[in-house]
C-alpha positions in Angstrom: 13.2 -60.9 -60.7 10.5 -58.5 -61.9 7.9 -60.8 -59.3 10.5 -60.3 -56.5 10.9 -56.3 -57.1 7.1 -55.9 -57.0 6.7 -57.8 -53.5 9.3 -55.7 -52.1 7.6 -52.7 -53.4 4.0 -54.1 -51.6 5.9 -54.5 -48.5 7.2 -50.9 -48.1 4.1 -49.4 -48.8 2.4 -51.5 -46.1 5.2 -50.7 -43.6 4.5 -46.8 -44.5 0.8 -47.4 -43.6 1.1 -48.3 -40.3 0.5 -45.6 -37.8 3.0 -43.9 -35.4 3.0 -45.0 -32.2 1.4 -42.0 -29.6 3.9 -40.5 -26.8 1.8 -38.2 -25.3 2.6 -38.2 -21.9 0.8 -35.6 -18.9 0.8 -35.0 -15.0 -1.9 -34.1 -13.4 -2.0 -32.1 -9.8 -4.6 -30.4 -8.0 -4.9 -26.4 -6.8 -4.6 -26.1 -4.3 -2.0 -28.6 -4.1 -3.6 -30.5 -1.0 -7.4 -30.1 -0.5 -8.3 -28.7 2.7 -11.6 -28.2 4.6 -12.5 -26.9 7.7 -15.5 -28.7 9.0 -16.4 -25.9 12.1 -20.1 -25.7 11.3 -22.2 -29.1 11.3 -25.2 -27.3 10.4 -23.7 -25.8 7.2 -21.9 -27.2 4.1 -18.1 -26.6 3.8 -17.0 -26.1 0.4 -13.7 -25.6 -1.0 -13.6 -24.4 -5.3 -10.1 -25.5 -7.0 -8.9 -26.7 -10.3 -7.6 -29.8 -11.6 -4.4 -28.8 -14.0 -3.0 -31.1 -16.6 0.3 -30.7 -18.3 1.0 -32.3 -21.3 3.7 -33.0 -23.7 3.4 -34.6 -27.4 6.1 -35.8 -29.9 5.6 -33.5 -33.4 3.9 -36.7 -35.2 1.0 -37.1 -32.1 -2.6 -35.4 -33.3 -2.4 -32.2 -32.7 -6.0 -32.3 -30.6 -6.1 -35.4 -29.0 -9.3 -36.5 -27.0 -8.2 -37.0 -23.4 -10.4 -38.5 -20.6 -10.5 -37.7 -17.1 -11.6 -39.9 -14.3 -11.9 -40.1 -10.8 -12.4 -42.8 -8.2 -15.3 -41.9 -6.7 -19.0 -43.1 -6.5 -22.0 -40.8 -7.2 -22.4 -41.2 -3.1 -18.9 -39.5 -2.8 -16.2 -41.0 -0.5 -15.3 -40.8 2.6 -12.3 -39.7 5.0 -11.3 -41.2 8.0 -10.2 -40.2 11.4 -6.4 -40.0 11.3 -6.3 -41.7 14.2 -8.7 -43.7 13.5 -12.5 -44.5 14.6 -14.4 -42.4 12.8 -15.2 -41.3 9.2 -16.7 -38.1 7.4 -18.4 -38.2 3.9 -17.5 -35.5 1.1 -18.1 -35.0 -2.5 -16.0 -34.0 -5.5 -17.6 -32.4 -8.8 -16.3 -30.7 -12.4 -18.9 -27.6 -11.9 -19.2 -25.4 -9.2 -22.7 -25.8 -7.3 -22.2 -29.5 -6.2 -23.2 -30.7 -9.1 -21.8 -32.8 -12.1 -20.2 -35.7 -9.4 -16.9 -36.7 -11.1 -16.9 -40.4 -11.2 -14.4 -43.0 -12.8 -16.9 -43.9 -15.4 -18.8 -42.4 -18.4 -18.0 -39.1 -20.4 -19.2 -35.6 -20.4 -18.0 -31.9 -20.9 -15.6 -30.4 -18.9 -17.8 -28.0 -16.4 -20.9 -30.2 -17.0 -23.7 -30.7 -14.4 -24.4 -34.4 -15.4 -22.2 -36.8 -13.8 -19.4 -38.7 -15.2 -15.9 -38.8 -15.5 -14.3 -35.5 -18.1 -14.0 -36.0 -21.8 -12.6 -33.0 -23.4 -10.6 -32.6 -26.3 -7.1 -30.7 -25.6 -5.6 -28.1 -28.2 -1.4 -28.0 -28.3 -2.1 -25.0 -30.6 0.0 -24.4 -33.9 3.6 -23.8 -35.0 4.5 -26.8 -34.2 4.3 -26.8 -30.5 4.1 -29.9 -28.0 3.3 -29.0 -24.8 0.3 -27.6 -23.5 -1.3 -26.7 -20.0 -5.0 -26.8 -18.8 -7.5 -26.1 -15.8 -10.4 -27.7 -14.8 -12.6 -26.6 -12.3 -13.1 -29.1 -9.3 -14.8 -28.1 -6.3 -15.3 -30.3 -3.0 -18.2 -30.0 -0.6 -18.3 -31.5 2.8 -22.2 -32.0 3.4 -23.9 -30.4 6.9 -25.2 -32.4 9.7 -22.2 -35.1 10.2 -21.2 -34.7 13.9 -17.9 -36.2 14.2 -15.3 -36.1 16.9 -12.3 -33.2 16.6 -9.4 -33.9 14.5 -8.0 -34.3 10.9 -9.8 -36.6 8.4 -7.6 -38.1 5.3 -8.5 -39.6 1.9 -6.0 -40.0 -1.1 -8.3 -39.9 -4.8 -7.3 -41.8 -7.6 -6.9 -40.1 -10.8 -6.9 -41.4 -14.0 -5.6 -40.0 -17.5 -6.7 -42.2 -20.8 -6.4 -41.0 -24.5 -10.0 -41.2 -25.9 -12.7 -42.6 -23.6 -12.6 -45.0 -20.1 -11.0 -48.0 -22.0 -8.5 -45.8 -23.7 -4.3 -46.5 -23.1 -3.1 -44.9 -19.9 -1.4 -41.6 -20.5 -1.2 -40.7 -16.1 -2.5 -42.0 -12.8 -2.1 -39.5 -10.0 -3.3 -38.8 -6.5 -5.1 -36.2 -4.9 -4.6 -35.4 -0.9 -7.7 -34.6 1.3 -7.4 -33.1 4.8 -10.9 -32.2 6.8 -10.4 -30.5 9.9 -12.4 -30.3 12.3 -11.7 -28.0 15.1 -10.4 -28.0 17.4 -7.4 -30.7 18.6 -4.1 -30.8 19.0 -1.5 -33.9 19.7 1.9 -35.3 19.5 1.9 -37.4 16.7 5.3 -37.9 17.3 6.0 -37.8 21.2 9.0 -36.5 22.7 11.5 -39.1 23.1 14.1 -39.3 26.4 17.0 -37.5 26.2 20.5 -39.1 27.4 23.4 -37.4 27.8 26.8 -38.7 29.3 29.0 -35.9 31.3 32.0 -36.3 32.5 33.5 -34.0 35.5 34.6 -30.8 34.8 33.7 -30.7 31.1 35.3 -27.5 29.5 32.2 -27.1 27.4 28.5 -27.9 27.5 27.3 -31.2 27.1 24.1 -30.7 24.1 21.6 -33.3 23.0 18.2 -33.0 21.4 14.8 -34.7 21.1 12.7 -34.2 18.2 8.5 -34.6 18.1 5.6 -33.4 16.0 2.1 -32.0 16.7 -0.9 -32.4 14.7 -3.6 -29.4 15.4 -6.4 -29.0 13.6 -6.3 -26.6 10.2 -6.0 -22.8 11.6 -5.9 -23.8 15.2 -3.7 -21.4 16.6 -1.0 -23.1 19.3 1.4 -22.4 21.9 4.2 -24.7 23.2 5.2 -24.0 26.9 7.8 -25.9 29.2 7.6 -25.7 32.8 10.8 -25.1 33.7 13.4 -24.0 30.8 16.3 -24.4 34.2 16.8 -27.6 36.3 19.2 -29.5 38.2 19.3 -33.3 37.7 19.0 -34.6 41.1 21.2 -37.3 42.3 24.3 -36.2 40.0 23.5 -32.8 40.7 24.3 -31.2 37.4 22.6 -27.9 36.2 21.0 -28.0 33.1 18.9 -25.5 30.3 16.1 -26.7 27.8 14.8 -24.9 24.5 12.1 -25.2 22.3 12.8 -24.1 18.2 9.5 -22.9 18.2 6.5 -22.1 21.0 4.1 -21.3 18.6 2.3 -21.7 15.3 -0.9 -22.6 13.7 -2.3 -26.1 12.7 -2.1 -27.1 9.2 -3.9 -30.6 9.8 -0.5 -32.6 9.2 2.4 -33.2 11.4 4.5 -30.1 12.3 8.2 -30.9 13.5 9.7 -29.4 16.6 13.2 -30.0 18.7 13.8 -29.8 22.2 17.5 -29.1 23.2 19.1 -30.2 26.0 22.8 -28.4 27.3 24.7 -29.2 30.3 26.3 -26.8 31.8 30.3 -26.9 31.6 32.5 -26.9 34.2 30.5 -28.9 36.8 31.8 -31.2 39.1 28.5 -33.3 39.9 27.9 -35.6 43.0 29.4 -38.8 42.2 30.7 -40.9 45.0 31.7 -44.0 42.5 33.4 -43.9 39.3 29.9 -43.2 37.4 26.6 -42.5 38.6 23.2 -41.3 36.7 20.2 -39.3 37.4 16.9 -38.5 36.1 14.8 -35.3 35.9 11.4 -35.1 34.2 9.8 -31.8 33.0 6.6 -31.1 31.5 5.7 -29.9 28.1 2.2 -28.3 27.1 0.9 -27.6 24.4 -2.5 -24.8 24.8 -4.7 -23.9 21.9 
């Protein structure tokens, strides 16, 4: 009995050694939220200075000031965007330090704010009392290099970011993504077209017939835009049937992503039409411009 009583007692003790299992868990998101660049000059860098914020939450028993690392998909060459249409690409760079310098890469270890490449060790403070959740910035700045003539329009990359406890072969705490828009001036298009509009009447209706269509434009970043019909009034010929058009919006300014619009349709009420069988159709085609 006593041999039994002092394994038992060996067995707890080992069970009390073994550590607690970490929970800490983060996001990570960029500011501004999506990167944007306006690429107007190809004789001059374009730069954009943001942060890289972290939020983080711990359970009581998790250290207190864990070491977390911070890594980014990227090569000490930078990456590239591509045409969002396709055909073409544009080269940029993202660094931890202002000054293009201190390229943040998916591999190694500095300081936060260091000029030396490598991905961002730093060791993260949830501060006292008790308290398990903490916020922090990191400075991140993106430079689009001079001399890269590229045709008009919006280039796109998505970044990989990577959250480990430790160092680059540490657990997993986050992966995230950071969006990358370079515009460069100046283009607009439907990247969405217009689609038909059909509308069935019959004779006489007491109240107008509506329909819509719905489309998006893509301008540039800042490009400032007008949308224009050429007639908002028309009569369908063949059926004869009088008709108005409207736009939600006719103008706005180009954010280098996809802007929605609708185009209405309404039959008048109350028409008779030109029908000399039991149904008939007709088609009318108008124009829509957009001018930037």
């Amino acid at each position: 009995m006593r041999n039994l009583l002092r394994l038992a007692f060996v067995l707890a003790m080992a069970l009390a050694a073994l550590p607690a299992r970490a929970v800490i868990s983060c996001s990570v998101a960029s500011n501004p939220v999506d990167l944007k660049v306006i690429y107007a000059n190809p004789f001059a860098n374009a730069d954009l200075v943001g942060s890289l914020n972290i939020a983080c939450t711990r359970s009581p028993t998790d250290p207190r000031r864990p070491w977390l690392w911070i890594g980014m998909t990227q090569t000490t060459a930078g990456r590239t965007a591509t045409l969002d249409t396709g055909g073409s690409t544009i080269g940029y760079e993202l660094y931890h330090s202002t000054g293009a310098a201190g390229t943040w890469l998916n591999t190694g270890a500095v300081a936060a704010g260091s000029t030396t490449n490598g991905a961002v060790r730093d060791r993260v403070d949830f501060g006292g009392g008790g308290s398990t959740s903490l916020t922090d910035s990191y400075v991140l700045f993106m430079r689009v290099p001079a001399f890269q003539f590229r045709a008009a329009g919006v280039y796109v990359d998505s970044v990989p970011v990577t959250i480990r406890l430790d160092n680059e072969t540490g657990s997993v705490v986050t992966t995230g993504t950071l969006n990358v828009y370079i515009s460069i001036p100046k283009v607009c298009r439907f990247s969405t077209p217009p689609t038909p509009i059909s509308v069935n009447y019959t004779a006489f209706s007491p109240a107008p017939v509506t329909a819509t269509s719905n489309f998006a434009i893509t301008c540039t970043q800042g490009t400032n835009y007008t949308l224009s019909l050429d007639q908002a009034r028309s009569v369908i010929p063949n059926v004869e049937l009088a008709y108005g058009l409207t736009l939600n919006a006719t103008a706005s300014t180009g954010t280098a992503t996809a802007q929605p619009y609708t185009l209405g349709i309404s039959v008048d009420a109350g028409q008779p039409g030109r029908c000399n069988v039991s149904t008939c159709s007709g088609t009318d085609t108008r124009t829509l411009t957009i001018t930037y």
